[in-house]
PAFI-424329 format. One record per residue (C-alpha): x, y, z. Coordinates in pm, whole numbers, padded with zeros to 5 digits, always signed. Example, Ala and Ser with C-alpha at 12.3 -4.5 7.8 and 13.67 -1.06 7.14 Angstrom:
BEGIN
+01230-00450+00780 +01367-00106+00714 
This chain:
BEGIN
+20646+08132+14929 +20341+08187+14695 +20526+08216+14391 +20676+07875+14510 +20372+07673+14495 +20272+07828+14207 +20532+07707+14024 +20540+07365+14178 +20126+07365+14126 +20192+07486+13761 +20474+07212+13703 +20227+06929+13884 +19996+06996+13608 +20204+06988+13308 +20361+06702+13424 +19994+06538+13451 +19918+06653+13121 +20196+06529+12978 +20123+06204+13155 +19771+06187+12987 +19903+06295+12702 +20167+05983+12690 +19904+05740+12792 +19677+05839+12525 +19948+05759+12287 +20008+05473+12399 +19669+05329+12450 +19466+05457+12126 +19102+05506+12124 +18905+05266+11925 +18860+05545+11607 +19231+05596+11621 +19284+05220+11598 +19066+05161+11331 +19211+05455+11130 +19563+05370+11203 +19421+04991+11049 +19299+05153+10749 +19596+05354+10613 +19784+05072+10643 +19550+04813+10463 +19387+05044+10224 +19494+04829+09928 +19322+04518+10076 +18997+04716+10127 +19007+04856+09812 +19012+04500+09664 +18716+04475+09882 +18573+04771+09774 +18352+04655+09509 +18183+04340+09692 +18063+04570+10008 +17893+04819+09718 +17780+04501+09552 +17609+04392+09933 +17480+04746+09972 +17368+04780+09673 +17174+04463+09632 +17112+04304+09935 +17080+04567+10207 +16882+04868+09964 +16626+04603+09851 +16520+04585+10250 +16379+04899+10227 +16087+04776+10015 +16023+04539+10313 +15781+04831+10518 +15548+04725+10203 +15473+04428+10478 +15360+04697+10716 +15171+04910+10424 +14851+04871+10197 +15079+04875+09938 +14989+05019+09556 +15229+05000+09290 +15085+05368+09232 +15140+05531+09518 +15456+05406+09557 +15642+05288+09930 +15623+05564+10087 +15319+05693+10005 +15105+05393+10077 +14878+05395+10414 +15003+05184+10716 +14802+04905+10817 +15027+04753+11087 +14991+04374+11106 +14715+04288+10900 +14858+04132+10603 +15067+03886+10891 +14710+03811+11037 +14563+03733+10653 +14839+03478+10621 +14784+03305+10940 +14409+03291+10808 +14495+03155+10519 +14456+02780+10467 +14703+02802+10156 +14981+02949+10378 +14916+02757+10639 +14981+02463+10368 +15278+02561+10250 +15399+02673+10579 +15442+02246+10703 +15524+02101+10387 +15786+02355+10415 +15913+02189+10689 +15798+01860+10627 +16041+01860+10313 +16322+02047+10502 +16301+01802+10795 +16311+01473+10538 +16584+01685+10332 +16784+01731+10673 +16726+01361+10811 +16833+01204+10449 +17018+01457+10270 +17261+01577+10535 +17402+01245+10625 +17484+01189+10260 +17777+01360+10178 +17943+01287+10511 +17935+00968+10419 +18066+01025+10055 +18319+01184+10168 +18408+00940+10450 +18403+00649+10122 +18590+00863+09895 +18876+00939+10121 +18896+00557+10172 +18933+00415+09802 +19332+00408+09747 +19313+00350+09357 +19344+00738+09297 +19184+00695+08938 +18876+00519+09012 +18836+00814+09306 +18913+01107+09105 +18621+00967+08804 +18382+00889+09088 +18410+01210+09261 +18390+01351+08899 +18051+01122+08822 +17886+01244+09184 +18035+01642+09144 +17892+01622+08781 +17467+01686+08875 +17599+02013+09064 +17676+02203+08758 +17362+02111+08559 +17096+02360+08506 +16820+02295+08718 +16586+02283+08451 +16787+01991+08294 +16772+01803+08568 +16403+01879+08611 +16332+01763+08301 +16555+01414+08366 +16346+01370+08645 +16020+01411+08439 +16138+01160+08152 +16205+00938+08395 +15930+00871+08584 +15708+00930+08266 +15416+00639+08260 +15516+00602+07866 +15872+00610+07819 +16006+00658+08171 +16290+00431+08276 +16109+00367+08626 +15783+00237+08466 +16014+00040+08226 +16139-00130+08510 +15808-00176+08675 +15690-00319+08360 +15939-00622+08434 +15803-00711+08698 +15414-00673+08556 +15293-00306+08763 +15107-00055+08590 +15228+00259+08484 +15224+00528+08716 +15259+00902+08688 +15435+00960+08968 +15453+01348+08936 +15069+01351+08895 +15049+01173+09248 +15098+01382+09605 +15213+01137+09776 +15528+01056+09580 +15623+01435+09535 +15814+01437+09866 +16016+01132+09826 +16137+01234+09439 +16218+01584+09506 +16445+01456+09832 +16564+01224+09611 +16659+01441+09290 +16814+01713+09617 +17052+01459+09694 +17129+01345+09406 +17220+01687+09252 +17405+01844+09574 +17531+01543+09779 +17866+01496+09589 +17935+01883+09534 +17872+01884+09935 +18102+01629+10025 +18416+01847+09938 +18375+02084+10238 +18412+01783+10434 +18705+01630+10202 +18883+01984+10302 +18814+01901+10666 +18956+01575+10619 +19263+01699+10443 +19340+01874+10723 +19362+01564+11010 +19698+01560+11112 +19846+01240+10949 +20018+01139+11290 +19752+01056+11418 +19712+00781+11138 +20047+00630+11182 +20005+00618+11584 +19685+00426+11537 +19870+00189+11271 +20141+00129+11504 +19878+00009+11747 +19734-00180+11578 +19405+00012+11445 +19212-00130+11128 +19054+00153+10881 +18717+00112+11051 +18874+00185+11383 +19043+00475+11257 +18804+00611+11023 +18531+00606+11299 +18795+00685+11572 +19009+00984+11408 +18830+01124+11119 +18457+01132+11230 +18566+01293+11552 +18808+01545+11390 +18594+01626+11129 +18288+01695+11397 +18329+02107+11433 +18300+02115+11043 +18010+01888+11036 +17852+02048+11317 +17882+02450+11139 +17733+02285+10861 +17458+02153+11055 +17374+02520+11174 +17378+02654+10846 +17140+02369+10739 +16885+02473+11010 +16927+02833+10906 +16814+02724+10580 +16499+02497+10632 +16257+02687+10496 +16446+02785+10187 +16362+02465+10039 +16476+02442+09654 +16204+02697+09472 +16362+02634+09128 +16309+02265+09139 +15962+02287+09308 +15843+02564+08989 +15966+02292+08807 +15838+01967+08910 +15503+02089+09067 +15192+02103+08944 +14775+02176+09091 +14732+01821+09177 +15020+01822+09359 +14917+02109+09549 +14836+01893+09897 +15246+01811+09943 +15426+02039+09681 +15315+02414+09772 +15617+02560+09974 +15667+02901+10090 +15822+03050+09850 +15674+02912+09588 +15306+03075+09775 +15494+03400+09782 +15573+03369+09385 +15190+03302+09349 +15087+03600+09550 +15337+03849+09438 +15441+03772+09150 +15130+03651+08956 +14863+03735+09193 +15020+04089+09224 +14966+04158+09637 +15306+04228+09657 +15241+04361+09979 +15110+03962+10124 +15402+03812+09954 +15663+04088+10118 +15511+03987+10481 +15549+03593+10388 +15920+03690+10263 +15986+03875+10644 +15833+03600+10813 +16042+03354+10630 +16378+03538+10702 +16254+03623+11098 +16224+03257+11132 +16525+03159+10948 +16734+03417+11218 +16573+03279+11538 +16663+02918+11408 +17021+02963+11307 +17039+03187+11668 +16926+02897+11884 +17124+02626+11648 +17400+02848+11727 +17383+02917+12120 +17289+02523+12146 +17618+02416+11974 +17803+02682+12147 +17699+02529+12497 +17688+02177+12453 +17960+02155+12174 +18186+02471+12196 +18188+02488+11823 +18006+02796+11687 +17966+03039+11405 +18040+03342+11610 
C-alpha cells in the first residue's frame, strides 16, 4: 500500500514537472524572447550596429562631463577630482541679470518663432498641393526648398547686405519713398522681427515636405466622394486634408515645444552684436560666452542642464496634453 502511493506521489510530480516544464516552453520569459529576437535579426542589428556606438559614443559619454554642473570645476584637476559644491553655480545663474536676459528673449523669440513660423509651412504645403500645373510646383517648391541647403553663414551675410544703410536693398527701397537709412542690425528692437523673419524664410519650405508626405498619404476616395457631392477645393481642402493631416501637424507641434529654447545659435553668433545685447542674447549663445570664451565651463555646463531639464518637462507635458485631449502622441 505504501509503495503504491509512492509511486502514484512520485508519478504526480513528474507529471507536474513536466507540466511546468511544457508551459515554460510555451510561454518564454522575457530574456528568452528577446534572445530568440536576436538570433533571428542579427543582420538587421548589425546594420544598426554602428549608429548605437555612434549614440554612445557621442551623445550619451559626453553626459558624464555634466557633474562639472555639480563641481568647482578646474580644467586641472580634472572631473573627478574637482570639489562638489552642490547647487551653487544654478543659484549664480538665477543671480545673474545676464542669464536672466537671455533666459526671456529665449522665449520671447521661440514664442514669436512658434506663433509665425509654425503656421508657415502648413500653409505651403496646403498651396503647393493645390497648384495643378506640375512645372510651376516642382520650380516653386525648388525656389522655397533652395534657403535650406545654404550655409548659414551665407545667409547671414544676405541678411547683413541687405539691410545695410549704404547698399542694402531695404534702405534702397526706403529711399523711394524719402526715409533715412537705417541700420537695422545696429537697432534692438528690429533684431527679433529679422531673425523670425530670415528662420522662416530659410526652413519654412524644407518644413513643408513632412506635411506634403502626410498629405500624400489621404486616401484619394475621400476626394472623389466629396466631388461627387458636390464639394469645391476650399471645402475639401479645409474639410479632408487639414483634418487628416492634424496627428502629423500636431507631433510636430510637440517637437516644436521640445525645442523652444534651442533657438538658432548659429544665426544669432552671426547676426548679433553688443548693442543688440537687450533682445539678441539667448541661452546658448550666454553659455558660449561663459564657457567657451569666458572659460567657467562649470556655469555654462549648469546653463546647458537647465536648458535640456526644461526642454524634457516641456515636450513631457506637450505630450500627456495631446495624448488626453487629442489621442495623438509621441509615445
Amino acid at each position: 500500500m505504501s509503495m503504491q502511493e509512492d509511486h502514484t506521489g512520485g508519478s504526480t510530480e513528474k507529471l507536474v514537472a513536466e507540466a511546468k516544464e511544457a508551459l515554460r516552453y510555451r510561454h518564454p520569459s522575457r530574456i528568452q524572447k528577446v534572445g530568440d529576437h536576436m538570433r533571428r535579426e542579427w543582420q538587421l542589428y548589425l546594420l544598426l550596429a554602428p549608429t548605437i556606438i555612434w549614440l554612445l559614443v557621442f551623445l550619451y559619454t559626453p553626459m558624464y562631463g555634466l557633474q562639472i554642473a555639480f563641481k568647482d570645476y578646474s580644467i586641472f584637476r580634472g572631473v573627478a577630482n574637482s570639489p562638489w559644491i552642490g547647487l551653487e553655480h544654478f543659484l549664480t545663474l538665477f543671480g545673474s541679470d545676464q542669464f536672466i536676459r537671455a533666459l526671456k528673449n529665449t522665449i520671447y523669440i521661440s514664442l514669436l518663432s512658434l506663433a509665425f513660423g509654425f503656421p508657415v509651412p502648413i500653409l505651403l504645403a496646403l498651396m503647393f498641393n493645390e497648384v495643378l500645373n506640375q512645372t510651376f510646383k516642382k520650380t516653386a517648391q525648388t525656389i522655397v526648398y533652395l534657403p535650406h541647403f545654404i550655409s548659414s553663414v551665407i545667409i547671414a551675410g544676405i541678411v547683413i547686405t541687405a539691410f545695410s544703410p549704404s547698399a542694402g536693398i531695404v534702405n534702397t527701397i526706403l529711399e523711394w519713398f524719402g526715409v533715412d537709412p537705417i541700420y537695422f542690425l545696429t537697432k534692438a528692437e528690429w533684431f527679433r522681427p529679422i531673425f523670425v523673419g530670415t528662420t522662416i524664410w530659410q526652413e519654412a519650405g524644407f518644413q513643408s515636405i513632412v506635411y506634403l508626405a502626410a498629405i500624400a498619404g489621404v486616401s484619394p476616395t475621400l476626394y472623389e466622394s466629396a466631388v461627387v457631392d458636390g464639394a469645391s477645393r476650399w471645402q475639401m481642402m479645409w474639410k479632408i486634408t487639414v483634418p487628416s493631416i492634424m496627428p502629423t501637424i500636431i507631433i510636430m507641434l510637440i517637437i516644436r515645444i521640445g525645442n523652444m529654447l534651442e533657438v538658432s545659435f548659429e544665426m544669432i553668433i552671426l547676426l548679433y552684436q553688443p548693442a543688440t545685447y537687450s533682445t539678441a542674447d539667448v541661452v546658448n549663445t550666454f553659455i558660449y560666452r561663459q564657457g567657451l570664451q569666458g572659460g567657467q565651463y562649470d556655469l555654462a555646463a549648469a546653463a546647458g542642464l537647465f536648458n535640456a531639464v526644461v526642454a524634457f518637462v516641456l515636450v513631457m507635458t506637450a505630450n500627456t496634453v495631446s495624448k488626453r485631449y487629442s489621442r495623438t502622441s509621441l509615445w
